[in-house]
N, C-alpha and C positions, 0 to 999 in steps of 0.2 A: 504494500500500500504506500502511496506517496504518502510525503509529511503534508501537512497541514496547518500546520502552527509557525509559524517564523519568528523571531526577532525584529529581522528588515524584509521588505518585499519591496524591489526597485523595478520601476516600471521602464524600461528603454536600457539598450545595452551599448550604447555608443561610448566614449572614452568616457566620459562624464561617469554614468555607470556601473560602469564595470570597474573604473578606480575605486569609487565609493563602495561597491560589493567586497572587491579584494580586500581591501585593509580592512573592512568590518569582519569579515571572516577571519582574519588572520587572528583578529582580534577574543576571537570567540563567540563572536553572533552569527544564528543563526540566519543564512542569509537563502533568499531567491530572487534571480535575476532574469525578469522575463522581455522578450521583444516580441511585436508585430511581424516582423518581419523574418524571410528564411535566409537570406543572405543579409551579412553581417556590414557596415561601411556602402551600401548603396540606398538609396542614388549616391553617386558623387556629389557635390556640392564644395568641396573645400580643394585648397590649392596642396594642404596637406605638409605645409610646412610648421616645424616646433623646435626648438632650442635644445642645447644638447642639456642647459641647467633644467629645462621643466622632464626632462625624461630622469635624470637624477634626484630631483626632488620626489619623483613619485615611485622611485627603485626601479627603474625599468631601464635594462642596460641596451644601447644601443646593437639592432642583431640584422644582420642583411636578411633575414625572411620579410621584414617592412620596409625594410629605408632603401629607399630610390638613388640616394646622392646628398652626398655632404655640402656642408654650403658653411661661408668662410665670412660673410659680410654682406653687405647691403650699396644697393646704388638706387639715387633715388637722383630722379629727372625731374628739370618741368618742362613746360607744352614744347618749350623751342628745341628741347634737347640737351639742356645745360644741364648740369649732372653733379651731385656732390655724393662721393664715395667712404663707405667708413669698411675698410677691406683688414680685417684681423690680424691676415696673413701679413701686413707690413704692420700695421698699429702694435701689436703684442705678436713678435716674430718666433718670442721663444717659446711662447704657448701654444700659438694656432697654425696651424700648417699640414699638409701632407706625409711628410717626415717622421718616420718614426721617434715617438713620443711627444708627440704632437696632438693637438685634437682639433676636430672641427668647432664652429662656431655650434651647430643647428643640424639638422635636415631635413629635406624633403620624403616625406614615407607615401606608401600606398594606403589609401586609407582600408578598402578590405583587407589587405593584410594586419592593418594594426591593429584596427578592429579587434578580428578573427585571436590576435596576438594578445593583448588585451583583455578579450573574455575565455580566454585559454589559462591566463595567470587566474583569472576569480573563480575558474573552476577548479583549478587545481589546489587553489586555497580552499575549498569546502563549498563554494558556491554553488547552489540547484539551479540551474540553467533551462529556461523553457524558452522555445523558439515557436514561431507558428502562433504565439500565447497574446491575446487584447486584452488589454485592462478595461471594465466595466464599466467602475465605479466601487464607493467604500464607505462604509459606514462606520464612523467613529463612538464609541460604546462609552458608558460610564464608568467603565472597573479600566481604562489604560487602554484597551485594545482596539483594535476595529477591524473590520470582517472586508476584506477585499475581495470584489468580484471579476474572476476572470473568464477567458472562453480560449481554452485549449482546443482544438480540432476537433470546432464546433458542440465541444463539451462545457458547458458549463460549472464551475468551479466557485466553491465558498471558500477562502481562507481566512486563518487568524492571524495579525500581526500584530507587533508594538507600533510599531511607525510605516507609513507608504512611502518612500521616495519619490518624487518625480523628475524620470529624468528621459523625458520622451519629446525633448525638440521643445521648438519654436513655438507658439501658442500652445503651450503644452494642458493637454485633456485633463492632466490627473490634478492640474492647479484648477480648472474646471470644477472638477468635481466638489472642491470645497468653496467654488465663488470668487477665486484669487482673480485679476485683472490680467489675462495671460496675451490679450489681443496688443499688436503691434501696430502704430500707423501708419500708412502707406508712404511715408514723407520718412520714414527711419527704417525704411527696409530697401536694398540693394541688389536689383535684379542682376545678377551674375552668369557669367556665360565665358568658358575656357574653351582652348581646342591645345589635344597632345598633340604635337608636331615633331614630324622629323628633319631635318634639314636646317637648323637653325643653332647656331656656336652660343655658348655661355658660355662664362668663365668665373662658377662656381661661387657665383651674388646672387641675393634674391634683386631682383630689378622693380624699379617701382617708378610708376611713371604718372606725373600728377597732370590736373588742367582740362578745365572745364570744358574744351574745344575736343579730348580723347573722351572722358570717362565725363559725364556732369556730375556731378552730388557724391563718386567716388576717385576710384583709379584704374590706370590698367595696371598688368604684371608681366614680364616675364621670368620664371624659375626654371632652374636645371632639373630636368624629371630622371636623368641618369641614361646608359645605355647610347647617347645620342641623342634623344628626345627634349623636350622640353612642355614646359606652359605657357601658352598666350592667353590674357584674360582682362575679362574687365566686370566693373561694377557699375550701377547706372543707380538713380535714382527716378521714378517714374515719373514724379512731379518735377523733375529741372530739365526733362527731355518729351518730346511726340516721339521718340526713335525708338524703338526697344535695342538691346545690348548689344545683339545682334549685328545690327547695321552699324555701330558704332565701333563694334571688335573688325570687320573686314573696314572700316576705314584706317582704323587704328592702324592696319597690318597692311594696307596699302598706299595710306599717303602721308604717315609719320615718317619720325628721322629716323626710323627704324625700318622703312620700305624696303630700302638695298638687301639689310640683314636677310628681310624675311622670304627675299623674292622669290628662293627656290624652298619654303617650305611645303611641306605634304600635311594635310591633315588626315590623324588617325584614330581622332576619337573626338567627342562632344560630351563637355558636361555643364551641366546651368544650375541654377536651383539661387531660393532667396537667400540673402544673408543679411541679419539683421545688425544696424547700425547704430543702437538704441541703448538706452540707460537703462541699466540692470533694473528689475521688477522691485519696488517699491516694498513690497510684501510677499516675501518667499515663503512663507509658512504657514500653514493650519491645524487646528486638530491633530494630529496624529499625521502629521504630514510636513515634509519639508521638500523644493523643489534645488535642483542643481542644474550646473550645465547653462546649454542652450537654453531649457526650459524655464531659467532664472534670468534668461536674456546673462549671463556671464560668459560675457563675448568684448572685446576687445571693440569701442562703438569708433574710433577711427581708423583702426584696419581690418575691422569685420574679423583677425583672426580669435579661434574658440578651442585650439586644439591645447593650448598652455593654462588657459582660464578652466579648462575641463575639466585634465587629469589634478591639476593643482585643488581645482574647488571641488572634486571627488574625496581626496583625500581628506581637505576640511570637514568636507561633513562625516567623512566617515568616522573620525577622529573627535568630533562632537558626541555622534550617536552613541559609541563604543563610552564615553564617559557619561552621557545621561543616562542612557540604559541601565550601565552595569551599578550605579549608583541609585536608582527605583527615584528617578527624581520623574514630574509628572511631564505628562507628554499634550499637553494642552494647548492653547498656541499663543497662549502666554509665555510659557514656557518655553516653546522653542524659537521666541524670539531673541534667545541667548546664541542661536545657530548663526544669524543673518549678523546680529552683531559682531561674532569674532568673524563670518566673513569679510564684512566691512573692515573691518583693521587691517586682516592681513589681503585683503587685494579689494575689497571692491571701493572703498573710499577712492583711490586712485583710478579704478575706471570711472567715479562720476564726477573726478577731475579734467580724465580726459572727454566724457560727455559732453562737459560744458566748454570746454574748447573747440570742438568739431560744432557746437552749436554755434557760439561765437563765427567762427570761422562762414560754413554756410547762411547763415544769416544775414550775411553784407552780401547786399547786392549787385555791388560793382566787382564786374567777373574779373578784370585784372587785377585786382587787389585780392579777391579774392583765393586766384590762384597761384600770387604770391606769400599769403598768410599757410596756404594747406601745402606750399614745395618746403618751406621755414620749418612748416611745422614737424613735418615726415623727418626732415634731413635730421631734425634734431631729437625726433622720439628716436630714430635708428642708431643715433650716437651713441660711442663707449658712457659718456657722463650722463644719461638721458635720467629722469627720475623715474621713469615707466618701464625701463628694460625690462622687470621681471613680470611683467604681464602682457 
């Protein structure tokens, strides 16, 4: 007979997830980690890059079954082409490099594999893993617990937990369920749209390219995808364009200062999906419930990246739950608004620092100025000295 009782029941298995499952099991809670989905990391949506410190913060050693390619620094352009570079590999020579004993900055991973890699470590930590599995809805009880409803392959399931995690994306369902504000508006979300390419040289930077005339309301990219390949991409914002991403990525790629580069590339894949540019949710917690991830909008809101914000605020919460639990303190939502607090300290205060910069920033309406304040602002989050590096 399955269990039925859990400690944590975490709804979505993406990085977010499945960090928060691992360290809670390691810990000694009893855990279950279920997804909608049969495959692990799809859709694509993410360009898939993360720092070598947020894979160390959360014990995860760097292993070529996910990583695409090492990346060494950062070059960040505006519209004309002008370019400020923070390249490791010269800045700190003795640390970062190719050369044995050396390390990279970052890298580029595949995100099915990291996924897959990911919920590989929270199973082998004790984690019950259900795939194919929708979360219902949950009803928070008087005596601590509350009864989560799922639907296994098409079976319908009661369980008992202490807590629900949510950690199922973007408007996410399971903050739903308790009433949380989980809706995005259409002016903070970032229609995105990549193509893997072959035929196109890096040299081992993530590339970033600003300016309202390529990407409006965001940016484009290019990154090293390894093997030869690469990423071309870009972000849009719906309200600062009629154009969808689309038309803006084949301009991007045939009438920038980057044409020549691109002329003989080959497209060999498509991936889009939204990426939200917004200020972490207001109120991550309910009843017997606490949201992480995406689902908490803990996403980096001026570079849309969510892959360091994830595994890092996985580990917070798991690290909170494993000390409310084990200590029978209550799980009300009073109470767990001791979770959102110590996120705040240790990262999200700084995302709604950087919030209200990017708000600042798009908010002036004159586009050259504009795309002066968001090249300034990039060149110098990228910096060694940046106050934001670690998120």
């Amino acid at each position: 007979m399955p269990q039925l009782d859990y400690d944590v029941i975490i709804i979505g298995s993406g990085p977010a997830g499945s960090t928060t499952a691992r360290f809670a099991a390691n810990a000694g809670l009893r855990v279950l980690l279920v997804d909608k989905r049969q495959e692990l990391g799809a859709p694509i949506q993410c360009s898939g890059a993360i720092s070598r410190h947020a894979l160390e913060q959360v014990g995860i050693v760097p292993d070529a079954e996910f990583i695409h390619e090492a990346i060494y620094g950062f070059a960040i352009y505006d519209e004309s082409g002008n370019r400020t570079v923070h390249d490791y590999r010269q800045l700190k020579a003795d640390e970062y490099g190719v050369e044995a004993g050396k390390k990279p900055l970052g890298y580029v991973v595949d995100r099915r594999r990291f996924d897959r890699y990911l919920m590989t470590r929270a199973e082998r930590a004790g984690v019950d893993v259900w795939l194919k599995t929708e979360g219902l809805g949950y009803t928070p009880h008087p005596d601590g617990h509350c009864t989560v409803r799922l639907q296994r392959y098409n079976e319908i399931k009661d369980l008992t937990a202490r807590i629900v995690v949510g950690a199922d994306g973007l408007q996410s369902q399971v903050g739903k369920w308790a009433g949380l504000q989980t809706h995005i508006k259409i002016t903070e979300l970032a229609g995105c749209l990549q193509f893997i390419v072959d035929g196109v040289e890096t040299e081992g930077l993530l590339e970033i390219i600003t300016g309202h005339r390529w990407a409006p309301g965001g940016y484009a990219w290019v990154f090293p995808k390894g093997h030869g390949y690469a990423e071309i991409g870009l972000g849009v914002v719906a309200t600062m364009t009629d154009e969808p991403a689309r038309d803006h990525l084949h301009r991007f790629i045939s009438e920038s200062f980057f044409a020549d580069r691109f002329k003989n590339s080959r497209i060999l894949e498509v991936q889009g999906g939204g990426v939200p540019l917004a200020a972490p949710l207001r109120t991550q917690f309910a009843d017997n419930m606490i949201l992480v991830g995406d689902a908490a909008r803990h996403v980096n809101p001026i570079t849309g990246g969510g892959l360091h914000t994830a595994v890092a605020g996985g580990k917070i919460a798991a690290n909170f739950l494993v000390g409310h639990i084990g200590d029978k303190l209550p799980l009300t939502d009073g109470a767990l608004k001791a979770y959102q607090d110590l996120w705040l300290a240790e990262l999200g205060n700084k995302m709604w620092k950087l919030y209200d910069i990017k708000t600042d920033i798009f908010h002036n309406m004159n586009i050259p100025e504009r795309d002066d304040q968001l090249y300034a602002t990039m060149s110098d989050y990228f910096s060694p000295t940046s106050e934001f590096k670690k998120i």
